[in-house]
Backbone as ProteinMPNN parsed JSONL, in Angstrom:
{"seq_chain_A": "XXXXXXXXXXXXXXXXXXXXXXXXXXXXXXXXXXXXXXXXXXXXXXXXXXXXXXXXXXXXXXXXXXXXXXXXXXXXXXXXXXXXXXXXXXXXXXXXXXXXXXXXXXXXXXXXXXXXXXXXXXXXXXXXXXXXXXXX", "coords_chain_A": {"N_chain_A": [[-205.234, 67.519, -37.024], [-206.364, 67.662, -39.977], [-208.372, 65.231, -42.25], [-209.706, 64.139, -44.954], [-212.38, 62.083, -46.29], [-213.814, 60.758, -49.191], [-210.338, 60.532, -49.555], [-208.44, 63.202, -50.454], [-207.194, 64.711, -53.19], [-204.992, 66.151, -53.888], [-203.173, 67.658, -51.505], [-201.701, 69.862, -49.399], [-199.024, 70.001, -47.092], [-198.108, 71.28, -43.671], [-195.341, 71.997, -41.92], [-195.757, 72.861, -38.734], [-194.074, 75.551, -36.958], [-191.615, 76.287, -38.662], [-190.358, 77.059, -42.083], [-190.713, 75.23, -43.651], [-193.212, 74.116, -46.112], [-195.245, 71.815, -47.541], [-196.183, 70.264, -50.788], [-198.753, 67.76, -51.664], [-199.664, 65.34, -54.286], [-201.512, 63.357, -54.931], [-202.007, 59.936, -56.075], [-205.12, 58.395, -56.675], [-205.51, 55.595, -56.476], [-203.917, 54.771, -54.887], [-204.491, 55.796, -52.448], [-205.566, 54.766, -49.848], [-203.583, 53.638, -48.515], [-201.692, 55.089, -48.675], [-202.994, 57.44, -47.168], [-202.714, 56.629, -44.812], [-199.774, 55.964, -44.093], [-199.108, 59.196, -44.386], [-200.312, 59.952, -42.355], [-199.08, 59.187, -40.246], [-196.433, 59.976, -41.086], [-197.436, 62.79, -41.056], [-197.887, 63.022, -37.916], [-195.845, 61.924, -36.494], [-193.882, 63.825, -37.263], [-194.755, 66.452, -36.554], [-196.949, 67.8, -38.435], [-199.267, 69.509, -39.537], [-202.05, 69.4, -41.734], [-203.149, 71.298, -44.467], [-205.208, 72.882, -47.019], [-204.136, 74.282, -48.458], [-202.144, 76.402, -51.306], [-199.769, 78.086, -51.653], [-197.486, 81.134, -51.919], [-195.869, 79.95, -49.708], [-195.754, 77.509, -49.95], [-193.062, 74.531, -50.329], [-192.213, 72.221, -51.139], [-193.108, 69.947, -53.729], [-194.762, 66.793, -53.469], [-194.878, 63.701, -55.103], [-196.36, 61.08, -56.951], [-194.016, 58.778, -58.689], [-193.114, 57.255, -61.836], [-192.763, 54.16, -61.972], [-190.62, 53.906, -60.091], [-188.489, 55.528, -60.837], [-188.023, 58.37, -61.05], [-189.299, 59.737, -62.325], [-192.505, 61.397, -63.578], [-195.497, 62.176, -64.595], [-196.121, 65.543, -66.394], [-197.819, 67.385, -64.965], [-200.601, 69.717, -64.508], [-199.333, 70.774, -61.895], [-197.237, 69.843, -61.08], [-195.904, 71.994, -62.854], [-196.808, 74.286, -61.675], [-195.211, 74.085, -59.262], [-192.111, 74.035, -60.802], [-191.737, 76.321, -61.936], [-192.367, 77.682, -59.308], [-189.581, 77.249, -58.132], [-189.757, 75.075, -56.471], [-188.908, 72.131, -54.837], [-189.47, 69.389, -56.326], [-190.754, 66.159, -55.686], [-190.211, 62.554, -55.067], [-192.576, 60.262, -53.573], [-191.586, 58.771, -52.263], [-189.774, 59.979, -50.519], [-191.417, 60.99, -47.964], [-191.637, 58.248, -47.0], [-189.107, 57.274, -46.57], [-187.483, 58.94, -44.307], [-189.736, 58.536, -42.44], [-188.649, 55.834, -42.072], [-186.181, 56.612, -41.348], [-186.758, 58.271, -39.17], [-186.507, 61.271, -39.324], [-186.372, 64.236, -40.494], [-185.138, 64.11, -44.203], [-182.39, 64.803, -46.467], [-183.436, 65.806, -49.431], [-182.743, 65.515, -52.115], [-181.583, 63.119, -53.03], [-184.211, 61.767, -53.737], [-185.309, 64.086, -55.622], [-187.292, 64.68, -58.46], [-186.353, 63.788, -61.853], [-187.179, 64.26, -64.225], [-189.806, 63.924, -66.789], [-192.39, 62.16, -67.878], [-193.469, 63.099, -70.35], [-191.813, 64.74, -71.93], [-188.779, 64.485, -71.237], [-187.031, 61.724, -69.391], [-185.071, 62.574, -68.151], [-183.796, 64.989, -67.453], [-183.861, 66.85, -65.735], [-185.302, 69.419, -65.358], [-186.047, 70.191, -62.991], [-184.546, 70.211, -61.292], [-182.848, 72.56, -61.519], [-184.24, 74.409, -62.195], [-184.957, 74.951, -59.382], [-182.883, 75.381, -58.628], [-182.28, 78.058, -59.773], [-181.061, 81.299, -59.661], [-183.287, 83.435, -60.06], [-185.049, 82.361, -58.109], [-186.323, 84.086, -56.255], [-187.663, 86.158, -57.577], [-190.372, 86.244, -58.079], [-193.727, 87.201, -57.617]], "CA_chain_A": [[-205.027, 67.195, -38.407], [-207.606, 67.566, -41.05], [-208.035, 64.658, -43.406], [-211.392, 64.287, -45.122], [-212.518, 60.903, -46.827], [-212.658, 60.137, -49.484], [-209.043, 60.986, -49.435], [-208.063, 64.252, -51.523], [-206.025, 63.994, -54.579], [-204.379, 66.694, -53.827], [-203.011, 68.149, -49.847], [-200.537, 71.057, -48.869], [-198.775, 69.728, -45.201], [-197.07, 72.541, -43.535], [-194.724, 71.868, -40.499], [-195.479, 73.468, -37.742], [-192.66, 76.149, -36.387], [-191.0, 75.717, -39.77], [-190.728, 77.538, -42.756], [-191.099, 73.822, -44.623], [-194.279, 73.285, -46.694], [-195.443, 70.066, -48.836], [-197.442, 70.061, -51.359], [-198.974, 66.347, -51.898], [-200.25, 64.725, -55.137], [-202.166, 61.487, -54.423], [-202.689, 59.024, -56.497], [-206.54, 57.4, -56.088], [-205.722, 53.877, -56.455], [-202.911, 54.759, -53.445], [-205.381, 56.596, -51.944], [-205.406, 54.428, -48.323], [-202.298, 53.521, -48.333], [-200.873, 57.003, -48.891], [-203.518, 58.288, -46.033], [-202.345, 55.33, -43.643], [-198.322, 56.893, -43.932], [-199.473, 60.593, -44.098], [-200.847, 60.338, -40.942], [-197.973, 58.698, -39.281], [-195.702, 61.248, -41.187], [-197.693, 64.257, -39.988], [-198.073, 62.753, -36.434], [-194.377, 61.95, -36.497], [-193.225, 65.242, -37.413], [-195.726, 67.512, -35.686], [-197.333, 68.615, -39.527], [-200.879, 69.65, -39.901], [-202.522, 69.587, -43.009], [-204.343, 72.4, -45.019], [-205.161, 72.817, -48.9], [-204.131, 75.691, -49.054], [-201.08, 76.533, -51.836], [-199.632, 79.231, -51.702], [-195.995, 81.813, -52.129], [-195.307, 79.37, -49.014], [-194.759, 75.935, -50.331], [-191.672, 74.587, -50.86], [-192.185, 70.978, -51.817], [-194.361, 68.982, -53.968], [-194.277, 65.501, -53.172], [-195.987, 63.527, -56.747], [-195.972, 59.439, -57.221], [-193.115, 58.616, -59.861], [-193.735, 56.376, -62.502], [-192.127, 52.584, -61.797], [-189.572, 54.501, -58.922], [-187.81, 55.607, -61.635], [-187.664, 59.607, -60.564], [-189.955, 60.454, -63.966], [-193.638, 61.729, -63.068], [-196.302, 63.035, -65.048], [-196.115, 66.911, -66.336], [-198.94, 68.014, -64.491], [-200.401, 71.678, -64.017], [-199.188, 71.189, -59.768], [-195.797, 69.922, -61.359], [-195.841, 73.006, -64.26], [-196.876, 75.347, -61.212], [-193.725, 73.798, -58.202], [-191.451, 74.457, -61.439], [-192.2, 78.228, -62.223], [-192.091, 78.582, -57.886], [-188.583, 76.805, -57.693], [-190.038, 74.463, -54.863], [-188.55, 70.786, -54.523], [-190.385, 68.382, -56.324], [-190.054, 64.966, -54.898], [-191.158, 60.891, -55.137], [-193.378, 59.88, -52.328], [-190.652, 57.422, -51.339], [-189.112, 60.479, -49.564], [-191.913, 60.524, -47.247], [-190.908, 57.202, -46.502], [-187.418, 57.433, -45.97], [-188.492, 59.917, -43.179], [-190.642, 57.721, -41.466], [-188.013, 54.8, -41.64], [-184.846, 57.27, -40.401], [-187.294, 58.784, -38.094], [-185.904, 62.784, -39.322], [-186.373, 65.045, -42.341], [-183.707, 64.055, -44.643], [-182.111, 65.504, -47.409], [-184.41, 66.097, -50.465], [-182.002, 65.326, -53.632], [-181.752, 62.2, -53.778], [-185.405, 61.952, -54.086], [-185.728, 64.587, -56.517], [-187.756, 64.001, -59.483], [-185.022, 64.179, -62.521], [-187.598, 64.308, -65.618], [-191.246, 63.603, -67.114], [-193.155, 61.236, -68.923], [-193.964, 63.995, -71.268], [-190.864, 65.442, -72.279], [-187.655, 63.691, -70.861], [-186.86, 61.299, -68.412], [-183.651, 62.711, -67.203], [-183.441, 66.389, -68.165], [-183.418, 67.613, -64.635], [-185.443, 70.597, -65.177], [-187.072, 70.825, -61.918], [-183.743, 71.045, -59.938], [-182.623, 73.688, -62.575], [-185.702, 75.672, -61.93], [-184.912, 75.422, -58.133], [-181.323, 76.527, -57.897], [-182.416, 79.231, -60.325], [-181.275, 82.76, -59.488], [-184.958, 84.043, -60.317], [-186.274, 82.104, -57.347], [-186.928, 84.936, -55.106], [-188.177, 87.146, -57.962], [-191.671, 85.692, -57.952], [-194.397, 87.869, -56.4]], "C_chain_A": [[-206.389, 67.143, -39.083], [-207.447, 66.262, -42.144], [-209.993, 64.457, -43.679], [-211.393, 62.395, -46.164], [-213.831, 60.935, -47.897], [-211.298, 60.808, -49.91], [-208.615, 61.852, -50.711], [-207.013, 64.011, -52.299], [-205.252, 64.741, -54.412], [-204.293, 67.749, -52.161], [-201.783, 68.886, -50.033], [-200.705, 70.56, -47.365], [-198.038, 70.995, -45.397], [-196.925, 71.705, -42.085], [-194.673, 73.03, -39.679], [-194.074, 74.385, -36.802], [-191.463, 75.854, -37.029], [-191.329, 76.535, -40.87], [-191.23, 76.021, -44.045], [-192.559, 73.561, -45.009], [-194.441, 72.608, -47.701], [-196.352, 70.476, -49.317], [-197.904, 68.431, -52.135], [-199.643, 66.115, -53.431], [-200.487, 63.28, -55.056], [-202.748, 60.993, -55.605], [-204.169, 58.157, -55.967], [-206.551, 56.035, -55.864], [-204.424, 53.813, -54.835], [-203.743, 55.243, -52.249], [-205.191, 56.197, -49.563], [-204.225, 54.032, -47.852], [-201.37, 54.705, -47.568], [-201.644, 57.755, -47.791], [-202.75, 57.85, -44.574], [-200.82, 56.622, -43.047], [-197.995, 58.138, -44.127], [-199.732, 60.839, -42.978], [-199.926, 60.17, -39.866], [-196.865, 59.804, -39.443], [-196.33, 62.759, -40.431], [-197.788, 64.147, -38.334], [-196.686, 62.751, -36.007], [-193.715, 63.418, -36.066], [-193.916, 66.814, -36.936], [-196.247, 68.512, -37.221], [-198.825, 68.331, -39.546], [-201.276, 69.545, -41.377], [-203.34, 70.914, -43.455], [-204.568, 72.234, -46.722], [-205.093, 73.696, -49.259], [-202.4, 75.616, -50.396], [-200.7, 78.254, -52.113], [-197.951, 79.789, -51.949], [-195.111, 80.842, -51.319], [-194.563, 78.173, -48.755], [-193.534, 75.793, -50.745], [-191.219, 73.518, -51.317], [-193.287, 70.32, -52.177], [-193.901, 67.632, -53.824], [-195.269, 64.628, -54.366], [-195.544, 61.862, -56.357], [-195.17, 59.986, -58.569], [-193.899, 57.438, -60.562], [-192.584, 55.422, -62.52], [-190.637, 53.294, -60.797], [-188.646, 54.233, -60.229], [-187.02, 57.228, -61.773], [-188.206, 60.26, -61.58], [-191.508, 60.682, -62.768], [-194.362, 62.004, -64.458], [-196.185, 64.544, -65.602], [-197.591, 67.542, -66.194], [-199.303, 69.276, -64.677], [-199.779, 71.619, -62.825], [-197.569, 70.959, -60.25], [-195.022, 70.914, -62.624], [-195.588, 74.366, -62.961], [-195.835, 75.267, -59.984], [-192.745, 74.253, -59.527], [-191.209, 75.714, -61.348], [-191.677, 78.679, -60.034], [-190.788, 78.185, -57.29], [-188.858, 75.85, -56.795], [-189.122, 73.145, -55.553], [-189.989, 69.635, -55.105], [-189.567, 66.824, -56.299], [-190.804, 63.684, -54.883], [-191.406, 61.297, -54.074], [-192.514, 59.017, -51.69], [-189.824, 58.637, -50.16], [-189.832, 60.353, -48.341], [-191.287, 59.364, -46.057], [-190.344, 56.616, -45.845], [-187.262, 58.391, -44.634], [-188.707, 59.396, -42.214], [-189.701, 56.685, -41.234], [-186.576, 55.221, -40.552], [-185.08, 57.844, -38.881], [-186.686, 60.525, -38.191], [-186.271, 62.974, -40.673], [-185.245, 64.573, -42.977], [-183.654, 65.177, -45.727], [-182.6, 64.861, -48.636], [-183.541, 65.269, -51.913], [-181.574, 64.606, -53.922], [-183.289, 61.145, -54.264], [-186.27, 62.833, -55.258], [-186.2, 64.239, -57.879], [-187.175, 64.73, -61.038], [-185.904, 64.357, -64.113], [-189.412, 63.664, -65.422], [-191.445, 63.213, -67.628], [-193.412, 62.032, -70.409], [-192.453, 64.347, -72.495], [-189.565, 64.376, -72.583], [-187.341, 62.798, -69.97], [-186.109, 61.853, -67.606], [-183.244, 64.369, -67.493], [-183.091, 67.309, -67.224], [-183.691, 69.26, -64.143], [-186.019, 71.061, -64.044], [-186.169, 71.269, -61.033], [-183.04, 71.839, -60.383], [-183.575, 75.153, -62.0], [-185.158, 76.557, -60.379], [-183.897, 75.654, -57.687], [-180.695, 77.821, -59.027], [-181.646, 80.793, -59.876], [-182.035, 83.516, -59.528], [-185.512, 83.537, -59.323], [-186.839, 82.884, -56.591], [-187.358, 86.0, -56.117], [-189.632, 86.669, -58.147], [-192.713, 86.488, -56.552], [-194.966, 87.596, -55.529]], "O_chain_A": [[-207.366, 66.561, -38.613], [-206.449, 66.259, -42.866], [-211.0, 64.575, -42.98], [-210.381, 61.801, -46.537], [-214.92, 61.154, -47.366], [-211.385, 61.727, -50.724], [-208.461, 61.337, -51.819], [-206.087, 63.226, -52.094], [-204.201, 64.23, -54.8], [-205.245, 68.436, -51.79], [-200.907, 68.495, -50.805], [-201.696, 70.567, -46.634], [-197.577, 71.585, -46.374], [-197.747, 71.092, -41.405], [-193.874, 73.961, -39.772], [-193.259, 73.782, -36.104], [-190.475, 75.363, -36.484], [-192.507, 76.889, -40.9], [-191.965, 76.072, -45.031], [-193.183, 72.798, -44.272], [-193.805, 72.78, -48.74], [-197.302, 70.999, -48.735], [-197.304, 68.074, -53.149], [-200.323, 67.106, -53.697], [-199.716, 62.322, -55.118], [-203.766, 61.454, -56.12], [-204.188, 57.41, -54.988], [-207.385, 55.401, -55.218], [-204.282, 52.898, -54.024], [-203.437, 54.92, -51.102], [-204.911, 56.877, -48.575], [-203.957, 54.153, -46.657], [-200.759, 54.986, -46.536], [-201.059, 58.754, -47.372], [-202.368, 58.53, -43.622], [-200.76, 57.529, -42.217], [-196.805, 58.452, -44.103], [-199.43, 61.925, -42.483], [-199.923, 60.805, -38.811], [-196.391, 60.442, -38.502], [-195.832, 63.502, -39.585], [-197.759, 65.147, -37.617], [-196.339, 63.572, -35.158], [-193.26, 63.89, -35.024], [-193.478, 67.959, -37.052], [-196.021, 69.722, -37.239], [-199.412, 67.249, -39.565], [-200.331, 69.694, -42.152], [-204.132, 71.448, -42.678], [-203.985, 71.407, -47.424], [-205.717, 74.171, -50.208], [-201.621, 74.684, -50.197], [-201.287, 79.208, -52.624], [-197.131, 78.897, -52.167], [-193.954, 80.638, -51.685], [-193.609, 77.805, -48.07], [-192.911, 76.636, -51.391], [-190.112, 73.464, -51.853], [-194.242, 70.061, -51.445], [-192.726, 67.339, -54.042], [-196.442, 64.991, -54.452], [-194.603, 61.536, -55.634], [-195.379, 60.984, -59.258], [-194.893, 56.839, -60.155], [-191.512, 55.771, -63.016], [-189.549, 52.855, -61.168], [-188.191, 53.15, -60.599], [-185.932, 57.436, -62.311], [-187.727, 61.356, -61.871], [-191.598, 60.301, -61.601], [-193.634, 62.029, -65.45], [-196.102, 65.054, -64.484], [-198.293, 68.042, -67.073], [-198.425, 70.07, -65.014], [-199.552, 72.784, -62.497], [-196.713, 71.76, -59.873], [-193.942, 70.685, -63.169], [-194.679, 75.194, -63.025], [-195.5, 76.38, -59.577], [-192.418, 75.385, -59.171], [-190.357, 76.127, -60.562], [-190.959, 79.586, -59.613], [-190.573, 78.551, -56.135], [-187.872, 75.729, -56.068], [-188.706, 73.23, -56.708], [-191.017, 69.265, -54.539], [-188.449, 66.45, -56.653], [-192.018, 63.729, -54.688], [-190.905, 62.26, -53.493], [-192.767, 58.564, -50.574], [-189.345, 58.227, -49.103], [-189.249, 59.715, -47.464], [-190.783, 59.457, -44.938], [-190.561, 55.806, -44.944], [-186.363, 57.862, -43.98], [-188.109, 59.583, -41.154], [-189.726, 56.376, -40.042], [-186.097, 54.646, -39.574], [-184.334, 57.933, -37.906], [-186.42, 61.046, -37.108], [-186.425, 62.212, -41.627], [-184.224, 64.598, -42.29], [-184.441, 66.106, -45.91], [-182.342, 63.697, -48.945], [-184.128, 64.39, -52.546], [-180.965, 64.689, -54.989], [-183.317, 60.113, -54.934], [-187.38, 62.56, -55.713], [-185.48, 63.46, -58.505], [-187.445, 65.886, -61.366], [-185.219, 64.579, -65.111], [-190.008, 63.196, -64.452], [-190.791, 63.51, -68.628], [-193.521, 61.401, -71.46], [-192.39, 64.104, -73.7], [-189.331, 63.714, -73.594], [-187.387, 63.611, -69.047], [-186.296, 61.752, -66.393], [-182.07, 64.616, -67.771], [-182.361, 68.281, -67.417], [-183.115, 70.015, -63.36], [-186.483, 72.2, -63.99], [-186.351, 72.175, -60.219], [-182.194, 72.104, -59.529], [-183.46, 76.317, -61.617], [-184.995, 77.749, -60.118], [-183.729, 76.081, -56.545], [-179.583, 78.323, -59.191], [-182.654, 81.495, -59.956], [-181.707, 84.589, -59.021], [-186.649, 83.986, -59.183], [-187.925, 82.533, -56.13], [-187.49, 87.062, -55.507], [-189.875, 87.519, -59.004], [-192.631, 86.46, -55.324], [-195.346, 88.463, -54.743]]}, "name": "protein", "num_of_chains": 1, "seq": "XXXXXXXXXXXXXXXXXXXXXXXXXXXXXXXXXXXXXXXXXXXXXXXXXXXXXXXXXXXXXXXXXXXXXXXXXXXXXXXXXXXXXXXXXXXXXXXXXXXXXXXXXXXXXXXXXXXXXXXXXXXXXXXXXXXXXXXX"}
């Protein structure tokens, strides 16, 4: 595992023997926290880290604002939109680590933005698109 200190604001995990890759958005003030249960999650689940992003990702994982399923409209949550991926609270993580298995993504999904809407639901719109596989 690669982790570098002080702890990157932003990490792509990929699971090993898996087409499944994460893309992370870290909060700084979470910063050790969020390294602490990254490490246990990638150790857990046999996932390396890289920073790379690429055609390959398939989930961003973002802090919500007050676990409410709203975020930020970032560029990383502008550019998981446009690629259909899964964007997702950090509580999925979590939930993961407490079940001990990958679960299922959607009730974790993040349903709106600080910016826009709370509840508008365009990200899981995006990702059960019909356009998702036209992206070069």
């Amino acid at each position: 595992m690669k982790l570098a200190w002080p702890f990157p604001r932003l990490l792509n995990i990929t699971l090993r023997n898996s087409d499944l890759r994460l893309n992370l958005i870290v909060a700084p003030r979470k910063a050790l926290i969020t390294e602490i249960r990254l490490k246990k999650f990638c150790s857990r689940f046999n996932i390396k880290l890289s920073n790379v992003i690429d055609e390959y990702t398939t989930h961003l994982i973002t802090a919500e604002e007050d676990e409410t399923l709203v975020c930020p409209l970032s560029k990383k949550v502008i550019q998981a939109v446009a690629r259909h991926m899964y964007i997702l609270t950090y509580r999925w993580i979590d939930t993961c680590l407490t079940m001990n298995k990958i679960i299922n993504e959607k009730i974790f999904e993040i349903q709106g933005d600080s910016t826009l809407s709370s509840n508008h639901n365009g990200m899981q719109r995006s990702r059960q698109s019909n356009l998702a596989h036209n992206l070069p």
